[in-house]
Every structure is written in structure tokens, then in C-alpha cells.
C-alpha positions in Angstrom: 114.0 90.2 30.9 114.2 87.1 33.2 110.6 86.3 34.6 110.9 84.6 37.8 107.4 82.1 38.3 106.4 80.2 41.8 104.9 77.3 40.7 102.2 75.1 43.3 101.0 71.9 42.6 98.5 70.6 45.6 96.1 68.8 43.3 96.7 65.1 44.7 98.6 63.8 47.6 101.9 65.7 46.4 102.7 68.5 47.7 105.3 70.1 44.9 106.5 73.3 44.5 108.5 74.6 41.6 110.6 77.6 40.2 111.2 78.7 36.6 112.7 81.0 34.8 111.5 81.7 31.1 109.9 78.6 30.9 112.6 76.6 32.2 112.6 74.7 35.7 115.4 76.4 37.9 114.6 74.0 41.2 111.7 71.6 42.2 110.1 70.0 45.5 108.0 67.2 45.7 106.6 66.1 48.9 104.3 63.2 49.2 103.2 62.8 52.5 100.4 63.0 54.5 98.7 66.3 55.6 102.1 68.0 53.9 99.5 70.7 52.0 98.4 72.2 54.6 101.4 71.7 57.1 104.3 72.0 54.5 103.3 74.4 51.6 104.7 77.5 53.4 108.2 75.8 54.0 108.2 74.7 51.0 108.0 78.1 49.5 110.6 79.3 51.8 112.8 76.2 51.1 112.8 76.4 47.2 113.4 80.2 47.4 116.6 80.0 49.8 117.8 77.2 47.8 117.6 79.3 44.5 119.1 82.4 46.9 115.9 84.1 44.9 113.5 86.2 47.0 109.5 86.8 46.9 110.5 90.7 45.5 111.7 88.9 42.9 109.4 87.3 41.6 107.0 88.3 38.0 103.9 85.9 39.0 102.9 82.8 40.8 101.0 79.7 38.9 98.8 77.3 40.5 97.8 74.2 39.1 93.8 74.7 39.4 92.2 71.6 39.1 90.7 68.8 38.6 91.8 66.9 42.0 91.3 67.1 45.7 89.3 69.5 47.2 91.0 70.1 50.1 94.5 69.9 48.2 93.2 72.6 45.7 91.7 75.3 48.3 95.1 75.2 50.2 97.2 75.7 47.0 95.1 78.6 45.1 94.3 80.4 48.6 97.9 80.3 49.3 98.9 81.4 45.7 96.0 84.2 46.2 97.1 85.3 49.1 100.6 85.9 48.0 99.6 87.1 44.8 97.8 90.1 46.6 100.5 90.7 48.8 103.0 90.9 46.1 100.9 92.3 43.5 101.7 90.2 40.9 99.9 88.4 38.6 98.0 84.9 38.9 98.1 81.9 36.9 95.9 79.3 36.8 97.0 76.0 34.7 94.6 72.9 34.2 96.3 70.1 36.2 95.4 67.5 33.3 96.9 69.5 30.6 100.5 70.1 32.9 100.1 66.3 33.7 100.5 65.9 29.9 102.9 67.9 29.4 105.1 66.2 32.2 104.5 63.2 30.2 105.3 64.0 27.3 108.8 65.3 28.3 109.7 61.9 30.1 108.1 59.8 27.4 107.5 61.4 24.2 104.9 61.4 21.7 104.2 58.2 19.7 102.1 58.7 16.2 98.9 57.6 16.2 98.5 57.1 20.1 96.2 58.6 22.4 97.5 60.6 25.7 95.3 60.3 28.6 96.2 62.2 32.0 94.0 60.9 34.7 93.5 61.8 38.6 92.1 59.7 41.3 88.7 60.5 42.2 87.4 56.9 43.8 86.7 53.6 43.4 86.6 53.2 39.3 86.0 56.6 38.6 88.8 59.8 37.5 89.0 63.2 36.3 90.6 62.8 32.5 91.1 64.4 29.4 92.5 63.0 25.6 94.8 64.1 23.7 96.8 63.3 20.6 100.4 63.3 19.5 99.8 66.6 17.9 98.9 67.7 21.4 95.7 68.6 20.4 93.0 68.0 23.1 90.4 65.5 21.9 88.3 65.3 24.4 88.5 68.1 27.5 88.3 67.1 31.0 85.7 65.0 32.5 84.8 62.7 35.0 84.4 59.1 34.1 83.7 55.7 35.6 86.6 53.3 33.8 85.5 49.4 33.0 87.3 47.1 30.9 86.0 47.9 27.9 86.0 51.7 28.1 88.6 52.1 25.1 87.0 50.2 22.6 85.8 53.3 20.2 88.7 54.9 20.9 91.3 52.2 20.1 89.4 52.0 16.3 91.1 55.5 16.2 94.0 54.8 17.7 96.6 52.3 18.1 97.6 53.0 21.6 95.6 54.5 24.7 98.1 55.4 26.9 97.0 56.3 30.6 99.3 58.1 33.6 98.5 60.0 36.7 97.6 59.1 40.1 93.9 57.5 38.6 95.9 55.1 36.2 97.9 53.1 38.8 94.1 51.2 40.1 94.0 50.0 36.3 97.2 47.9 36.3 95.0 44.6 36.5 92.1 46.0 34.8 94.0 46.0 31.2 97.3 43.7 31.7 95.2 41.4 29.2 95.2 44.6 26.7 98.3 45.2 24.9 96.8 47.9 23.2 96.5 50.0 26.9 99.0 51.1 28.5 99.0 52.0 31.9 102.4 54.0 33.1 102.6 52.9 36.4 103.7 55.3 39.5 103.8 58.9 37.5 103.1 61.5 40.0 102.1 65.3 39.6 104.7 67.8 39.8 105.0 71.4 39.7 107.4 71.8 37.6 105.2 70.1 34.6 104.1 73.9 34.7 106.9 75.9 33.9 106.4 75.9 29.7 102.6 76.0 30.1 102.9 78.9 32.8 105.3 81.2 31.1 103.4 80.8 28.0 100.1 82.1 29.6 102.7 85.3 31.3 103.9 86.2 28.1 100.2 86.2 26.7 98.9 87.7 30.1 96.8 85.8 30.8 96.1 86.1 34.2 93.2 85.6 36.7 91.4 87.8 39.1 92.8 87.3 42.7 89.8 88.3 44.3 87.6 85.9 42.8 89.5 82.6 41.5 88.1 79.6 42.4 89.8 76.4 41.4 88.1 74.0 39.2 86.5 71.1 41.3 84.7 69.6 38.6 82.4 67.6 41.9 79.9 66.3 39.7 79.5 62.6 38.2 77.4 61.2 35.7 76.8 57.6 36.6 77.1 56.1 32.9 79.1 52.8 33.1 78.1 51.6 29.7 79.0 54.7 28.2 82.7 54.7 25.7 84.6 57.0 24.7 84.6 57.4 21.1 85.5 60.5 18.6 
């Protein structure tokens, strides 16, 4: 049986949209522009579709990446995946944006031994939404918010070799660790929707699906100022 999955990612400025089929990535869209969420979504939908020559009746369930990022983004992706969802009646899934951030990497980049994996998103100033994990893919430490200094990594590098950081929050730290060669900071890697497709056809075949009615997405709004605080295992 082919199962047919709209994927939306509105999570930071881009504005993606993808289609899979059985895990795999059939088409993707990725729009980084201003106001595109809100203006562009819908035509995006309609665009990816048409291009496929697949229709909405076709379709077994729509996933939406569900946070942590922008609130605004985030509202206009999961009401828009709700609202088709209901209208469909097919089934919602909801996919942490860190852990499909990961994933993205890890198929451009691969896994190195002994290196840690971290997925980070923009919040402001020094601080992110992030979340650890290891080449295993095991998730060492779940998503947070954290304020980033210089010397942030220092438990964590007695673990590992390597702290390796991507997402829209790991571009600001370019400067902040070019005199650590044991940071690495992968410059320019944006969200996407289709870093979904695996995680999202996993959580079908499991059904594992959320309530339409009363989804929210996962804000994660509150900080705890702790500068001096490390992350350590």
C-alpha cells in the first residue's frame, strides 16, 4: 500500500513543504521569505500537489513539524495541517522539529563516532531551543532552551570529541568558537520538510497520531536565565 504524507515545516523563517511516499521524499518546497507562512502555505500545498499530479483525496495523513521555533510560524503550520486534517479525515502527525533537524543532518553529513549532534533554533540574542544526540542517535539530552557562551561545551567535550552544532541558532556562533577546533558550527543548514518523511512514516505505520481537535504545537516559551550553567552528562 503506498501511503501518500503532506509534510509542513513553518518552524523558522522557511516556509517548506514536502511529499513522501513510504518514507521517501517524492517532491519538496522550500521558501524562505518574508511573511511566506502565512501568505504562501496554501500555494504551496497546491503547488507541490499539481507538481506530483497527486491530489488531497489521495492522501493517508498530513505531518507537521510541531516545535520548538516561532510562534507565529508554528500556529500557521499546525492550524493549517488541523484544518485539513479535519476536512480530510485523516490522521495527524506531529514530529519534534529538533529531532527532524537531526535527521536532515545526518543524511547530508553522516554520523562520526564519538561526536555529539546538536540541532539548534534561533530564539534571540545568545539563546536557542536544542537538544543532543549521539552517533547512535540516541537523544542525550531532550530539548531545551539554553543561553550559549564560550565555554558552554566544556563537560560535554570530556565526553566527546566533537560538538557539532547546525540549525538556524548555530549560524550567530561562527565567531563565538572559530578559536575551538573541537566545535563545529555547520554554517547555513536550514529546516526543511522533507527531513520528515522517515520520521513521519514511522510514527503512521505505528499510528501514532494526534488529536485534531486539541493539538497544540510545542512552544517551549520559557527560559531559565543560567549563563554559568554547562552542559554535562
Amino acid at each position: 500500500m503506498n501511503n501518500l504524507i503532506l509534510q509542513i515545516d513553518t518552524s523558522t523563517t522557511v516556509c517548506s513543504v514536502a511529499l513522501s511516499e513510504n518514507g521517501q521524499t517524492l517532491a519538496v518546497i522550500d521558501l524562505d521569505e518574508p511573511n511566506a507562512h502565512a501568505a504562501k502555505l496554501t500555494v504551496l500545498i497546491e503547488q507541490i500537489l499539481s507538481e506530483t499530479e497527486r491530489s488531497m483525496k489521495e492522501l493517508a495523513g498530513i505531518a507537521v513539524s510541531m516545535g520548538p521555533g516561532s510562534y507565529t510560524g508554528l500556529r500557521i503550520g499546525v492550524s493549517t495541517a488541523k484544518g485539513l486534517c479535519y476536512g480530510l479525515d485523516i490522521p495527524l502527525i506531529a514530529i519534534n522539529t529538533l529531532e527532524a533537524l537531526f535527521f536532515g543532518y545526518q543524511e547530508q553529513f553522516g554520523l562520526q563516532e564519538n561526536e555529539a549532534f546538536i540541532p539548534m533554533l534561533d530564539a534571540r540574542r545568545m539563546e536557542v531551543y536544542s537538544a543532543i544526540y549521539d552517533h547512535k542517535r540516541d537523544l542525550v539530552k531532550p530539548t531545551s532552551a539554553e543561553i550559549i557562551d564560550a565555554d558552554y561545551y566544556e563537560e560535554l567535550l570530556t565526553t566527546y570529541n566533537c560538538v557539532n552544532l547546525f540549525g538556524s541558532g548555530a549560524d550567530k556562533f561562527d565567531t563565538l568558537f572559530d578559536t575551538n577546533d573541537r566545535v563545529n558550527v555547520q554554517l547555513g543548514f536550514k529546516d526543511s520538510a522533507a527531513f520528515l518523511s522517515q520520521l513521519a512514516f514511522d510514527k503512521f505505520q505505528n499510528k501514532e497520531f494526534e488529536d485534531v481537535a486539541y493539538f497544540e504545537p510545542f512552544y517551549l516559551k520559557d527560559f531559565v536565565v543560567m549563563t554559568k550553567k554547562k552542559v554535562g552528562l
